[in-house]
C-alpha positions in Angstrom: 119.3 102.9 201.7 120.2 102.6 198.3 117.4 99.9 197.6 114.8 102.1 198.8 116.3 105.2 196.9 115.8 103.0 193.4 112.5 101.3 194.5 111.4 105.3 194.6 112.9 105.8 191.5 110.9 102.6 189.8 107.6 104.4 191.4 107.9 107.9 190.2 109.1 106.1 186.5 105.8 103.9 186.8 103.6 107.0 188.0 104.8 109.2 185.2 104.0 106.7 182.5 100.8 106.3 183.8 100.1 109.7 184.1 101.7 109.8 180.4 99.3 107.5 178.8 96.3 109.0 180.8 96.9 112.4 179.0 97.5 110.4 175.6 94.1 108.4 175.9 92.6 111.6 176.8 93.8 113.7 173.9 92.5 110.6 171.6 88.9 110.0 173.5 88.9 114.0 172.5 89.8 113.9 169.0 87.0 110.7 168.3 85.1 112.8 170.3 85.1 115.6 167.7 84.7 112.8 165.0 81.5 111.3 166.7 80.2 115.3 166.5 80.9 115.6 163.0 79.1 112.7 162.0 76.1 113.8 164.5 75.9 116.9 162.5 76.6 115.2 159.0 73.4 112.8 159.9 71.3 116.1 160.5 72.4 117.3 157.4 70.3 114.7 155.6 67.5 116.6 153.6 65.2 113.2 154.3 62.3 115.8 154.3 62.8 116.8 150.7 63.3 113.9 149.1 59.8 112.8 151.4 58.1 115.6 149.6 58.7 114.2 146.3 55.8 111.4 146.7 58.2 108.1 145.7 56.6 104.8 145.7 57.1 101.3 145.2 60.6 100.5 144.7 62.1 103.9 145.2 59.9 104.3 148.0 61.3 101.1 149.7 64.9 102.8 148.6 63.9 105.6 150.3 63.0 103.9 153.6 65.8 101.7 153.7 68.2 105.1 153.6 66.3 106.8 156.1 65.8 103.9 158.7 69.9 103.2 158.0 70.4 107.3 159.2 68.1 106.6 161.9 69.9 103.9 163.5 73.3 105.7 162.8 72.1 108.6 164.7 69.9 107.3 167.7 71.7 103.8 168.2 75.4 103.8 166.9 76.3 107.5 167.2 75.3 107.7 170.9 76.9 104.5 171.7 80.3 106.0 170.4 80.1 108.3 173.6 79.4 105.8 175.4 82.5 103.6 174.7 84.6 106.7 174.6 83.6 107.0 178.3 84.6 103.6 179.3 87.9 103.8 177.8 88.5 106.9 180.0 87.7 105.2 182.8 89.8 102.2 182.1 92.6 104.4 181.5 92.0 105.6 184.9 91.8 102.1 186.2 95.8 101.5 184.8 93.9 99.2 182.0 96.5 100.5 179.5 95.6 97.7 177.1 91.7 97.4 177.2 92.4 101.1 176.2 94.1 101.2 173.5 92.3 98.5 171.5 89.1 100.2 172.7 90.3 103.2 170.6 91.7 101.6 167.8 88.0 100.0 167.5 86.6 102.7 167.9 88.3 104.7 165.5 87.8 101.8 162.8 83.5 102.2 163.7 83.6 106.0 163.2 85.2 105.0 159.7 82.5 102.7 158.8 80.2 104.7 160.1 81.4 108.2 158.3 81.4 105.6 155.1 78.0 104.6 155.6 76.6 108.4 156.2 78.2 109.3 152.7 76.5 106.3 150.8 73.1 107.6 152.4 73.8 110.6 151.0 74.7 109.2 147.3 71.6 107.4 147.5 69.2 110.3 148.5 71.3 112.0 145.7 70.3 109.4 143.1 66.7 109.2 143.7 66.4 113.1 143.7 68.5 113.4 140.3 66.2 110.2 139.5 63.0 112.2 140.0 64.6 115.5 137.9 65.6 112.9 135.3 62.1 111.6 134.5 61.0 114.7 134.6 63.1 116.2 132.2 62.8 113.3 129.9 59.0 113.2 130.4 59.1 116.9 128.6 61.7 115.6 126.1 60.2 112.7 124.7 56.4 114.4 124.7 58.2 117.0 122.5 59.9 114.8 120.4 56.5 112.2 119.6 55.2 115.7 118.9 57.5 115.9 116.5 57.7 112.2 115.0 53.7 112.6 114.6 54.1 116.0 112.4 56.9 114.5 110.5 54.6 111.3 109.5 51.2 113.5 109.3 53.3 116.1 106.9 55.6 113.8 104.6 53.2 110.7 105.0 53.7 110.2 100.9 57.9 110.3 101.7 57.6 106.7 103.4 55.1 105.4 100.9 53.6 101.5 102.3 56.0 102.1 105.4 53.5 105.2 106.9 51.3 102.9 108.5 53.4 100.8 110.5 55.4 103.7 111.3 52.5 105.5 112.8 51.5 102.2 114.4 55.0 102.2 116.1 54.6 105.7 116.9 51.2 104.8 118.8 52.8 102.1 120.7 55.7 103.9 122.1 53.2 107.1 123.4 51.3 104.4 124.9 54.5 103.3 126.7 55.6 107.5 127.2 52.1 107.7 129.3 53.1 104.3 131.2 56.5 105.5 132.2 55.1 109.3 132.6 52.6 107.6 135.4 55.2 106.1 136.7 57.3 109.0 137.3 54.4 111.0 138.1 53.6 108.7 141.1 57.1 108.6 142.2 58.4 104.6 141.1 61.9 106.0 139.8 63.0 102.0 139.3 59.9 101.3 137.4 60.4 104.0 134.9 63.4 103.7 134.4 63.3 100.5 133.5 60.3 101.6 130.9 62.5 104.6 130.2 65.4 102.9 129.1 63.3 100.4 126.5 61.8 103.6 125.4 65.0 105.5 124.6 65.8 102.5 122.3 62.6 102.0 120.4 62.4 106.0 119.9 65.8 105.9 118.4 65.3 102.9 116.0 61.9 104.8 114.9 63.9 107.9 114.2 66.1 105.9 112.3 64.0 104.5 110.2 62.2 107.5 109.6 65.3 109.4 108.7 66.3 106.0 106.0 62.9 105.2 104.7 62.3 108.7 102.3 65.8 108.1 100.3 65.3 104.2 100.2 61.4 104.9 99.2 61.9 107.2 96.6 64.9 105.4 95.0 62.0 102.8 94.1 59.6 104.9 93.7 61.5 107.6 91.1 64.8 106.7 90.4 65.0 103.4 90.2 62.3 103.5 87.7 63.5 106.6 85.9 66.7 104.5 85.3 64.7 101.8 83.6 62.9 103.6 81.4 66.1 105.5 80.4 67.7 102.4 80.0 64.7 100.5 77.7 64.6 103.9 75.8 68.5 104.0 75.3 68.5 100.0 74.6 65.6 100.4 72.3 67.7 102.5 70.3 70.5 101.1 69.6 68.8 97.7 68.6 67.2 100.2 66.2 70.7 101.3 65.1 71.7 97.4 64.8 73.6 97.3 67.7 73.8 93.7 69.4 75.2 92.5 72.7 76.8 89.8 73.3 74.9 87.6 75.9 71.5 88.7 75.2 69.9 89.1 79.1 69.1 93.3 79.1 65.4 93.1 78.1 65.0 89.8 80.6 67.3 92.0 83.0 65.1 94.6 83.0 61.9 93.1 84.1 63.8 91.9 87.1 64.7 94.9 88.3 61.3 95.9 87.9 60.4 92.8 90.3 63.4 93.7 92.4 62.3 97.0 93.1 58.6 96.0 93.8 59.9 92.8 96.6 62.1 96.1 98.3 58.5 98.2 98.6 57.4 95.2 100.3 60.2 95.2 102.5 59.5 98.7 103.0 56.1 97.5 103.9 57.0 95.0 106.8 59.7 97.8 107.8 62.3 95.6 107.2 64.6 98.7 106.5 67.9 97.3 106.5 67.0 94.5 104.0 65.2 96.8 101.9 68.4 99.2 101.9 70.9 96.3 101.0 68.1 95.3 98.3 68.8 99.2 97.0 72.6 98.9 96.4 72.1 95.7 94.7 69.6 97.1 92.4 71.8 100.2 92.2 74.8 97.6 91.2 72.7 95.8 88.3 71.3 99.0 87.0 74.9 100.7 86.5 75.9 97.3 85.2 73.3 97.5 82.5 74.7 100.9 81.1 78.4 99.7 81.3 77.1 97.0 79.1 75.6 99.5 76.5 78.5 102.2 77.1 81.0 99.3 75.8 79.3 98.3 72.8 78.4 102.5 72.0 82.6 103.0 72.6 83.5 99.8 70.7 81.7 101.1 67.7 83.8 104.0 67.9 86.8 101.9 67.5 85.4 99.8 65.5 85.2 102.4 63.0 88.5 104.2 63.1 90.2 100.7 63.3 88.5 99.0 60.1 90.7 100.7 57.7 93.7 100.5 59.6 93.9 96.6 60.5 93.0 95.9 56.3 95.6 97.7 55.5 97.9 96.2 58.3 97.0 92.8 56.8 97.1 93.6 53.6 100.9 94.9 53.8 101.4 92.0 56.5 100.7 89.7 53.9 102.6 91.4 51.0 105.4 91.5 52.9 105.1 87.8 53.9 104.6 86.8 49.7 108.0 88.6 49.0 109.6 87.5 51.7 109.1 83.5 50.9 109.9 83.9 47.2 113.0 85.6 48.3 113.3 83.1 50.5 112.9 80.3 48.1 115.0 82.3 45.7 118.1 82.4 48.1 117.5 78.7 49.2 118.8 77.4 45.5 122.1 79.1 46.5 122.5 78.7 50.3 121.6 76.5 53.7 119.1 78.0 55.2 120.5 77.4 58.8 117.8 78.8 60.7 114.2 77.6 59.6 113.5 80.4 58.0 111.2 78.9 55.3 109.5 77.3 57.8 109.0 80.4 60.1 107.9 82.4 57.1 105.5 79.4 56.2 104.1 79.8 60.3 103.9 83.2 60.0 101.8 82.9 56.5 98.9 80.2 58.3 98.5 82.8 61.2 98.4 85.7 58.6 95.4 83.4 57.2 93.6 83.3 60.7 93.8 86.5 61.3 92.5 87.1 57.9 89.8 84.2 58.5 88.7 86.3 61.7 88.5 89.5 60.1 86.7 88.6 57.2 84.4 87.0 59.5 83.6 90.0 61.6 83.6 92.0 58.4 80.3 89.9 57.1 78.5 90.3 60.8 79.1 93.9 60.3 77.7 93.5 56.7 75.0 92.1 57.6 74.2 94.3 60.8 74.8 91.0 63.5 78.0 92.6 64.7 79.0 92.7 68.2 80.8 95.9 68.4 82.8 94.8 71.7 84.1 91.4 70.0 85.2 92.7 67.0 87.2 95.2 68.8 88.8 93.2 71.0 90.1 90.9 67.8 91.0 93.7 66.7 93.5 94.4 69.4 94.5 91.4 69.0 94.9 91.3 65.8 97.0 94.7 66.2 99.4 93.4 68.4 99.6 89.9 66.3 100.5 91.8 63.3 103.4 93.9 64.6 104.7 91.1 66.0 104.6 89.1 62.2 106.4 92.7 61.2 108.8 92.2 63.5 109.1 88.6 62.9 109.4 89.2 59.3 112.0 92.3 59.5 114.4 89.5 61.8 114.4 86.8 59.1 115.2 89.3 56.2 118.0 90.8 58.1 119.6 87.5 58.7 119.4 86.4 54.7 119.9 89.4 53.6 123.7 89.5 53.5 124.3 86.3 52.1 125.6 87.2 48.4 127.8 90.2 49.9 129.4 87.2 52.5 129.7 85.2 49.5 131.5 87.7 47.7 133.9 88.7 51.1 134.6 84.5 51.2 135.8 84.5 47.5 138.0 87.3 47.6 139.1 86.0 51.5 140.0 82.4 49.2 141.8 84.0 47.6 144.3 86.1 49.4 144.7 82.5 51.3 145.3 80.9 47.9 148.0 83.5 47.0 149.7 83.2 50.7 149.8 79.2 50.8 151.6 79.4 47.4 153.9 82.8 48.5 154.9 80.4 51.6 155.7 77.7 49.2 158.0 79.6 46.7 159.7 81.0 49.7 161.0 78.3 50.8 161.7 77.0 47.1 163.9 79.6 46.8 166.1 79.3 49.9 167.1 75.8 48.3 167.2 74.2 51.1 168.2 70.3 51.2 164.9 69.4 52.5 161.8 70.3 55.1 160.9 69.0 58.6 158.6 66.7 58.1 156.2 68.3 60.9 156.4 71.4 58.9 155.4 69.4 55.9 152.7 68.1 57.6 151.3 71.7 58.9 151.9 73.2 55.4 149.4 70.0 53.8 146.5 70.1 56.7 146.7 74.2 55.6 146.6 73.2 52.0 143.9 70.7 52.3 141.5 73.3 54.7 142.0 75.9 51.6 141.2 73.1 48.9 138.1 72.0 50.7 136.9 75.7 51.3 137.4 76.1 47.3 134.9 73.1 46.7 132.5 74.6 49.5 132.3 77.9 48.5 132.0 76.7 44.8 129.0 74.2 45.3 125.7 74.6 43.9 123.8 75.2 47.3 126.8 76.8 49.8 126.0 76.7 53.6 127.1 79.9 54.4 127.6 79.2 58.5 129.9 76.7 57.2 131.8 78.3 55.2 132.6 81.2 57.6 133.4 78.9 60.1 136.2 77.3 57.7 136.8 81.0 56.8 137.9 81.7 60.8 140.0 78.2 61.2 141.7 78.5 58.2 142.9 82.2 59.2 144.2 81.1 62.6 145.9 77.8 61.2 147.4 80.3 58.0 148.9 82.9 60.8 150.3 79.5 62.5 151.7 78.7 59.3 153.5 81.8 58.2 155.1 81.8 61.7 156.4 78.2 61.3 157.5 79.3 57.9 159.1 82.4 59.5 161.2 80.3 62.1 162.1 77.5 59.8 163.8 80.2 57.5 165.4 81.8 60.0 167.1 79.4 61.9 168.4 78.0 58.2 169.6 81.4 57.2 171.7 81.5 60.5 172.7 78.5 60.9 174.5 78.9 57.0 176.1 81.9 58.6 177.3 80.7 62.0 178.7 77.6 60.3 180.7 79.7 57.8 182.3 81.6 60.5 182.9 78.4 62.6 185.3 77.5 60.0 187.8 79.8 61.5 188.5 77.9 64.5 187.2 74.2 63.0 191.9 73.6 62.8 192.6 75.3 66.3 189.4 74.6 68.4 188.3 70.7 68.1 185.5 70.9 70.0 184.2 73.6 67.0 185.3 71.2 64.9 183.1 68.2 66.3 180.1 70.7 66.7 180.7 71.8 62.8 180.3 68.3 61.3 177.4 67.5 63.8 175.9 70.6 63.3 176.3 70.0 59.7 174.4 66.8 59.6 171.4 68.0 61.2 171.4 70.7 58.7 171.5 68.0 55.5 170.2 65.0 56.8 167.6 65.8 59.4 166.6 69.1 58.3 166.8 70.1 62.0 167.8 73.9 60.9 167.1 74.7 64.9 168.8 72.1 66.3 171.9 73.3 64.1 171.6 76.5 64.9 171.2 75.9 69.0 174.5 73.6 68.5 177.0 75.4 66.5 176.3 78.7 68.0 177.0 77.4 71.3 180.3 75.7 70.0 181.3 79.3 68.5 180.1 81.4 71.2 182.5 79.3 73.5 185.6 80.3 72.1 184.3 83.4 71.0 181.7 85.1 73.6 179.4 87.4 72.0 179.8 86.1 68.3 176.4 84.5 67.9 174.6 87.6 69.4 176.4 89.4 66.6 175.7 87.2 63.9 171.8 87.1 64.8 171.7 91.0 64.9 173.4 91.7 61.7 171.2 88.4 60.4 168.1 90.7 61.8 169.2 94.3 61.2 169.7 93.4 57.2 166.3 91.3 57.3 164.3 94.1 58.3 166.1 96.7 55.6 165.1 93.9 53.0 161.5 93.9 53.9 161.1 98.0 54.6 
């Protein structure tokens, strides 16, 4: 019972799917359905009729034919066989061919695609060849007009393109014998044809516009103001070689007649409607003409300097050289008293051979002016030169008298600087004469005699026929540092003796009770006589004291101090 019951259940599941899918392939057979119509009524829509009416031949014709015969079979063969295949599929549905039906439909489907695709490209292409046929005829009108216009341009301003109006009007011929070609062309319908023609045309009118727009300014350029220049230029040239003016590579007469060849080869050019070439030709000429009166304009504006400079460099070298005469006999004057350290003869002789180039220079441009063979531009670029060469001699000149010119007053300073050194050395030495003392360290000795000698040597030096100054400074600077070395050794030697004396003397009050005082006394007293060690005495005998006596030798040595600096205030 129960296996019946679910075999029932298996049927009416089965049934219901297929009834399912049967209503599914039905609702799709009527939505291709409605496709197939659209397309039906799309292919009526073609306007095959008008674009027949516009008389096409050879290549659009065949266009033409291709695009209708391609609608044709779209709407008698495959559109009707759409219906036909939708039919079957509803029957296979019916016939539980589930599969067959659904890939049926999806090819279908994919045909009405292509086919919808295909009906639109029909359309494009009737499109094209009726916006062909408006094309042509638009540019039919537009290109009559605009020969019209090209021929009154060339008939009215024939003299504005000079030996170019002939060709031109030849190339105007040639391209309204191809306008009537491609207007034929149109006229009888063959779209591809002319527009082939057409597109040659477009470029061959535009190049002639172009060079009828360039031609006038290039033409009259060589026809008026190239040779306006020239004359201009020959008249202004002719006058200044009347004035005595002179240039200095002599090419503006032979300059001039080939620019008058140059502009003659760009008519030709003009001629053979070589346009560009004749246009570069034009700037070149243009360059070389402008170059010819910036060669005049220099020499004109170098006379100008010329002129307010003459006066001024004479006198520059005049004063230059003035300067330079004093400044060697001062020179000379000085050297039979002191080294000259620092070539200055010799730079002052230097100075005087370029003072004579310059001169040499100047006097020559001063006889080409003289004579009237000056070139205006050399002369005033040596005299720039000349300028800036002289201020540098001036400046040259103002260093080396600067650096002799304190010699004397250094000479004086080192004398009276001898001197005081002179007076200290022997100050020192009576010093220490006076303190009696039973003799010197001989390392003292030997400072006090290197200082001695340094000061004697200085004396000769400074009192020589010929003094080297640099010299003598320098002894100047090491005898100063080795005097201040001096006076300080002095200072401690004195010192030391005067204190030792002192400490000593008080020692002598515990030289009976204290023997180690008493041994330090007669040691320290030995090195005081004999050795002259007046700091190794001190160093021993104020320790001794300061033993048996703490603080005495600080004592001593500020009283020793505190009365020495009463005695010198």
């Amino acid at each position: 019972m129960q296996v019946a019951i679910g075999i029932v259940v298996v049927a009416i599941v089965i049934y219901a799917a297929i009834v399912g899918f049967q209503k599914y392939i039905d609702k799709q057979v009527r939505q291709l359905t409605d496709q197939q119509q659209q397309l039906v009524t799309q292919t009526q829509a073609l306007d095959f009729e008008k674009i027949q009416r516009l008389g096409l031949t050879g290549g659009s014709l065949a266009k033409f034919e291709d695009l209708q015969a391609e609608a044709k079979s779209v709407e008698n063969d495959q559109l009707p066989a759409i219906i036909e295949r939708l039919k079957q599929v509803q029957q296979q549905a019916r016939s539980v061919r589930v599969v067959d039906a659904k890939q049926a439909l999806t090819k279908i489907s994919g045909t009405l695609a292509e086919l919808k695709t295909k009906l639109t490209t029909i359309q494009s292409g009737l499109d094209d060849l009726d916006q062909a046929d408006q094309a042509h005829r638009q540019a039919v009108a537009s290109l009559e007009k605009k020969y019209q216009d090209l021929r009154k341009v060339l008939l009215s301003q024939n003299f504005s393109f000079g030996p170019s109006i002939d060709q031109l009007e030849d190339r105007l011929a040639n391209l309204e014998s191809d306008f009537d070609n491609f207007s034929q062309l149109a006229k009888s319908g063959d779209h591809d044809a002319a527009e082939r023609v057409l597109d040659q045309l477009h470029h061959d009118t535009s190049a002639l516009e172009t060079d009828i727009d360039q031609i006038p300014p290039i033409y009259k350029d060589l026809v008026s103001g190239f040779p306006d220049q020239l004359g201009e230029l020959k008249t202004g040239y002719d006058q200044l070689v009347a004035q005595h003016f002179h240039f200095e590579v002599a090419t503006i007469e032979p300059e001039l007649q080939a620019l008058k060849q140059a502009i003659a080869d760009n008519t030709a050019l003009l001629g053979e409607l070589k346009v560009e070439e004749a246009q570069t030709g034009n700037h070149a000429i243009e360059k070389r003409i402008d170059h010819l009166y910036d060669v005049m304009q220099v020499e004109i504006d170098a006379k100008a300097v010329v002129d307010e400079q003459q006066s001024e460099i004479s006198k520059f070298l005049t004063h230059a050289m003035n300067q330079n005469h004093r400044l060697q006999v001062e020179l000379d004057r000085l050297a039979q008293s002191y080294t000259l350290n620092n070539h200055e003869i010799e730079r002052t002789r230097e100075l005087n051979e370029q003072l004579k180039n310059i001169q040499s220079v100047y006097q020559a441009d001063m006889t080409a002016l003289t004579s009237k063979q000056a070139v205006y531009s050399t002369i005033a670029a040596h005299y720039e030169e000349q300028n800036k060469q002289l201020k540098g001699i001036e400046e040259e000149q103002v260093a080396i008298n600067e650096g002799v010119a304190g010699l004397a007053e250094e000479e004086s300073k080192a004398h009276d600087t001898l001197q005081r050194f002179d007076f200290e050395i022997h100050a020192i030495k009576r010093q220490v004469e006076n303190m009696n003392l039973p003799g010197l360290p001989a390392s003292y000795l030997d400072y006090f005699m290197v200082v001695s000698k340094e000061i004697e040597k200085l004396d000769h030096d400074i009192n020589k026929l010929v003094i080297n100054m640099d010299d003598i400074t320098k002894q100047l600077i090491v005898i100063q540092a080795d005097m201040a070395t001096l006076k300080e050794k002095t200072t401690d030697l004195t010192d030391a003796a005067v204190l030792a004396e002192q400490v000593l003397q008080y020692a002598n009050r515990y030289k009976n009770s204290h023997e180690d005082v008493q041994a330090a006394s007669v040691e320290a007293q030995r090195l005081f006589n004999e050795e002259f060690d007046y700091t190794k005495s001190l160093e021993l005998i104020g320790a001794a004291v300061d033993k048996v006596d703490p603080g005495s030798y600080k004592r001593i040595e500020d009283s020793y101090y505190s009365s020495k600096a009463t005695t010198e205030d």
